[in-house]
C-alpha positions as CSV (number, residue, x, y, z in Angstrom):
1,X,3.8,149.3,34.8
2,X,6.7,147.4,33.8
3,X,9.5,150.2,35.3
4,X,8.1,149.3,39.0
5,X,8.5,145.4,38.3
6,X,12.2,146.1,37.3
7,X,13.5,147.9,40.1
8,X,11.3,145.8,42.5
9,X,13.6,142.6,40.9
10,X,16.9,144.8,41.2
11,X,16.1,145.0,44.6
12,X,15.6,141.4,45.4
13,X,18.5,140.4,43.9
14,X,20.8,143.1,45.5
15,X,19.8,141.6,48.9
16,X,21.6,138.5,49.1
17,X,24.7,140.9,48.1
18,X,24.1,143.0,51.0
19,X,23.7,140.5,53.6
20,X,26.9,138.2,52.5
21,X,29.0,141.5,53.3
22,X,28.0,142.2,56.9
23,X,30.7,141.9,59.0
24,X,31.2,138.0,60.9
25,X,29.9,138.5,64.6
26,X,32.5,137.5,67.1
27,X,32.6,134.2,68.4
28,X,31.6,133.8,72.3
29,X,35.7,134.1,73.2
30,X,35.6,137.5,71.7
31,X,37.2,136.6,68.7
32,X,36.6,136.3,65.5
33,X,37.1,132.9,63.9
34,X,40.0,132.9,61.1
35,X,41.7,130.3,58.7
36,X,44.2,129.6,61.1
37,X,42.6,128.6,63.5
38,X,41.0,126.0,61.7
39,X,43.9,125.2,59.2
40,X,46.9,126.2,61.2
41,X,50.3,126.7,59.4
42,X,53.4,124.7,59.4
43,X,55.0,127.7,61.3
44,X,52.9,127.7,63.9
45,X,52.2,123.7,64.4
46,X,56.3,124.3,65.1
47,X,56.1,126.7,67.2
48,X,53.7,125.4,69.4
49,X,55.7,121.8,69.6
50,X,58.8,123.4,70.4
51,X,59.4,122.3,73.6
52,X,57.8,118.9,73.0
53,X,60.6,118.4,70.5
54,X,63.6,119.4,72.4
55,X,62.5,117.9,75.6
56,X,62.2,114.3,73.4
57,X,65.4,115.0,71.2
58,X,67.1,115.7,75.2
59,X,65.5,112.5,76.6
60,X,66.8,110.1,73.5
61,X,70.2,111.5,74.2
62,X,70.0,110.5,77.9
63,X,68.7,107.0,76.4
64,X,71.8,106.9,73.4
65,X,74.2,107.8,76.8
66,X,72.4,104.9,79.0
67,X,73.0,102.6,76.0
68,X,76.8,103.1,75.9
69,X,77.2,102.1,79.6
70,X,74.8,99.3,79.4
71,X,77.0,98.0,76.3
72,X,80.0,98.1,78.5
73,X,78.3,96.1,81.0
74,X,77.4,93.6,78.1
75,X,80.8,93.6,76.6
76,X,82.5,93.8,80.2
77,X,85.1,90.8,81.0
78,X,84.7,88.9,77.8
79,X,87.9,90.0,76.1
80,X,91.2,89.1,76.9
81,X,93.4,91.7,75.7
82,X,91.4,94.5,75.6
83,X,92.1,97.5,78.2
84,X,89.1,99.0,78.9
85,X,86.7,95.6,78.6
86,X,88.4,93.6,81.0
87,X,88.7,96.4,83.4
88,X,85.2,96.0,83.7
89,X,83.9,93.0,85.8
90,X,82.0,92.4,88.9
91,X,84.0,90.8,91.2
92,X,87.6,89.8,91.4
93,X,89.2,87.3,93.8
94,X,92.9,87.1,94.0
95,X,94.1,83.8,94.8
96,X,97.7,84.6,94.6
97,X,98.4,83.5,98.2
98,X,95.3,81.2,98.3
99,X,97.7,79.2,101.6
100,X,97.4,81.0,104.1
101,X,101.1,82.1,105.6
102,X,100.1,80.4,109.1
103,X,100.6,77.1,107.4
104,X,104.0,75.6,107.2
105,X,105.4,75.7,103.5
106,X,102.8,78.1,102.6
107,X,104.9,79.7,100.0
108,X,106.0,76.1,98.4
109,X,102.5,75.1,98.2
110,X,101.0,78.2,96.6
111,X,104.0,78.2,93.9
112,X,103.1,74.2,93.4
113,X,99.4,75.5,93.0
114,X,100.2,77.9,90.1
115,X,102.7,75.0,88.9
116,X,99.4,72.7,88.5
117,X,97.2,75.5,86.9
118,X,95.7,77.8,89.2
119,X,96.1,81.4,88.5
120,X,96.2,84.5,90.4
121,X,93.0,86.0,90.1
122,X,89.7,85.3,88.7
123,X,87.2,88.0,87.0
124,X,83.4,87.5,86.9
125,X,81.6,89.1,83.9
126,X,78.0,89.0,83.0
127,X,78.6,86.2,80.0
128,X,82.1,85.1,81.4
129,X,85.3,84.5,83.6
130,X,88.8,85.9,83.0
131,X,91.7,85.0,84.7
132,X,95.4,85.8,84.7
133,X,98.8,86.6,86.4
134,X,100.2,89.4,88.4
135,X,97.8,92.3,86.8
136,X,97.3,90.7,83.2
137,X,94.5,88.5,82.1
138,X,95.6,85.9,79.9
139,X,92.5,84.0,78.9
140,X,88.5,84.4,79.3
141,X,85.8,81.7,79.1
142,X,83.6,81.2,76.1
143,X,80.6,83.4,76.5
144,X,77.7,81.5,77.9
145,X,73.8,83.0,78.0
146,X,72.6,82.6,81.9
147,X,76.5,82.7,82.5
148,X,76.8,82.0,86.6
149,X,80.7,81.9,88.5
150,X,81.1,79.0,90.3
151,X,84.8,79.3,91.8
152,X,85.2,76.3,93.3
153,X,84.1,74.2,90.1
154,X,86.8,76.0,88.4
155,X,89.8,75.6,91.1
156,X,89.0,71.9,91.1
157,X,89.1,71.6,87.7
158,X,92.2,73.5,87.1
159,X,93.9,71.8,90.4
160,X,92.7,68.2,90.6
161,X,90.9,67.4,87.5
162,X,87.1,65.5,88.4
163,X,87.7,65.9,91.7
164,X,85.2,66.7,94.3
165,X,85.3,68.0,97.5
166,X,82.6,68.7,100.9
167,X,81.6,72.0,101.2
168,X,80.7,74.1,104.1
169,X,76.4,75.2,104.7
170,X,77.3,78.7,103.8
171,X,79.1,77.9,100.8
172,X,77.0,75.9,99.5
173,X,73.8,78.6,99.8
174,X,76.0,81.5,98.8
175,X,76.9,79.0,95.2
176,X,73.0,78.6,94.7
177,X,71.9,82.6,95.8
178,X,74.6,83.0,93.1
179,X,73.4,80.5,90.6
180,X,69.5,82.4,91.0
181,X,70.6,85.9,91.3
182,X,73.2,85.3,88.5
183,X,70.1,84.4,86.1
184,X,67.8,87.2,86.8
185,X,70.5,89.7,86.7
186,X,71.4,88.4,83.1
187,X,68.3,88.7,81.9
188,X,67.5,92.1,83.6
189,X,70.6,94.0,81.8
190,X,69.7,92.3,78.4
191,X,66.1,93.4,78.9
192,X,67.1,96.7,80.1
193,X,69.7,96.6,77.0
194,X,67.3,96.6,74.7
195,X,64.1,98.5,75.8
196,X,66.9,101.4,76.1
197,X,67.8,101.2,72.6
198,X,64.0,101.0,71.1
199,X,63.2,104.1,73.4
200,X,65.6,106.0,71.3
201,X,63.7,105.8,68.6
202,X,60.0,105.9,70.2
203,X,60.9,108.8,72.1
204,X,60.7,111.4,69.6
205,X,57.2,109.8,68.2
206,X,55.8,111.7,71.1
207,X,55.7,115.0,69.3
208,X,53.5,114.1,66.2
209,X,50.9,113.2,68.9
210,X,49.6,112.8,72.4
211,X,48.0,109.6,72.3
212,X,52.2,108.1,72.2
213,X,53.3,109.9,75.2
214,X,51.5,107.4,77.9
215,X,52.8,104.1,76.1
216,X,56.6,106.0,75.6
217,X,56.8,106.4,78.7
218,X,55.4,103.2,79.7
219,X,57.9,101.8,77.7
220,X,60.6,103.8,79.3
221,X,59.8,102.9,82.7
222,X,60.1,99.3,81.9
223,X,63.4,100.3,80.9
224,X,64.7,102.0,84.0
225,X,63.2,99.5,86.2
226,X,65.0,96.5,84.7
227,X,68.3,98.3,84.8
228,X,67.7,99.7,88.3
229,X,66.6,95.9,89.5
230,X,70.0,94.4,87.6
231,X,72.3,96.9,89.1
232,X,70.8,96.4,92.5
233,X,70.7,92.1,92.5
234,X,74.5,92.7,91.2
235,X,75.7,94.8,93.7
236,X,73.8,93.0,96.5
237,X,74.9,89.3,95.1
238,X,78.5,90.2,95.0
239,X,78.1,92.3,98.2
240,X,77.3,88.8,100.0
241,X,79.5,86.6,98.0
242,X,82.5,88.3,99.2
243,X,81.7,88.7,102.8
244,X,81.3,85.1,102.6
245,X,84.6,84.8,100.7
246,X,86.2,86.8,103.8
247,X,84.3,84.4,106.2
248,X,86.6,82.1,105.2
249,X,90.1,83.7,105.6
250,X,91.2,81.1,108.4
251,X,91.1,77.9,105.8
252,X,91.7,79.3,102.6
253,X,93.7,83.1,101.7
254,X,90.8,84.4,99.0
255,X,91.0,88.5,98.5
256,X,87.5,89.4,96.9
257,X,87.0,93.0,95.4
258,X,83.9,94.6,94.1
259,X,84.6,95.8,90.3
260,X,83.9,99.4,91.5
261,X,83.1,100.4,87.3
């Protein structure tokens, strides 16, 4: 009797064996679940955020290459004796022959004018003026934040000291479109400035996970769009400034030009 009970309790304890090695049924994609799936390795987490990473490591460039001009533009016209910054400036107005030749004397007049102070050109940067002789600038203005040029403040000063004088309707709206444009265009290229350099570092965050890509590139927008704005109220300020500089040829002899860099 007690060989039957033996085998019986082999048996039941050989079962569990049996059933733990029957083969794993596929799972409803046709294939069989495996560690890596769950637990992937470092090889493939790489592999499969390849492109991710180069496409972010290429975009930070573009932002490190975006920083370097909008330094330039920071750092444009604030030097006096440096090459490259003061070739960089917004508008110039030469004032070399500021009589016109029409006028008797002309040429005693504008040599008197230089005598007193006036110089032959004037540079407008985004924190400063420069101004010099012939094709060298000699001096530049103490950087001021919400810097705006107001040229005919600066030839009064520099010719007849406290003096004032009556200004022409367009003159006066083309000094206060200055004065406004001149302050959101300042704050545009710092803004731009720096949401340029943060995205440099942000960018790359996007590989590690999804969830940063939307705000990135939230963030980069913002970026582009202050820039974009600052390079178009620039070019469209000085664009009008110096037609109404020209508009003026028959009183005064002003030559504006737009700081094509």
């Amino acid at each position: 009797m007690t060989l039957p009970t033996f085998i019986s309790t082999r048996r039941s304890r050989r079962v569990p064996q049996e059933k733990s090695t029957a083969p794993i049924s596929p799972t409803p994609s046709g294939h069989s679940p495996n560690n890596d799936t769950l637990h992937p390795s470092t090889s493939t987490v790489r592999a499969a955020t390849r492109n991710r990473l180069i496409f972010s490591l290429l975009t930070s460039l573009l932002f490190l290459i975006a920083l370097v001009f909008l330094i330039l533009v920071e750092l444009g016209n604030t030097a006096a004796y440096h090459a490259v910054v003061g070739s960089i400036y917004f508008l110039k107005l030469d004032l070399s022959h500021i009589i016109p030749q029409a006028v008797p004397q002309a040429t005693l007049i504008n040599s008197i004018a230089r005598t007193l102070g006036l110089h032959d050109f004037y540079q407008v940067g985004l924190w400063s003026y420069c101004e010099g002789y012939g094709n060298d600038i000699t001096d530049c203005s103490k950087p001021k934040t919400l810097y705006w040029f107001n040229p005919v403040e600066i030839i009064l000063n520099q010719l007849l000291a406290g003096a004032t004088i009556a200004l022409p309707a367009n003159i006066i709206s083309a000094l206060a479109l200055v004065r406004t444009a001149s302050h959101w265009m300042f704050a545009l290229f710092l803004t731009g400035a720096c949401t340029c350099f943060v995205s440099i570092f942000l960018t790359p965050l996007s590989i590690y996970t999804r969830w940063a890509t939307f705000p990135i590139a939230l963030f980069a927008f913002l970026s582009a769009l202050t820039t974009t704005a600052a390079s178009i109220i620039a070019t469209v300020m000085f664009t009008i400034f110096s037609k109404v500089v020209h508009s003026a040829e028959g009183e005064v002899n002003i030559v504006p030009e737009i700081g094509i860099k």
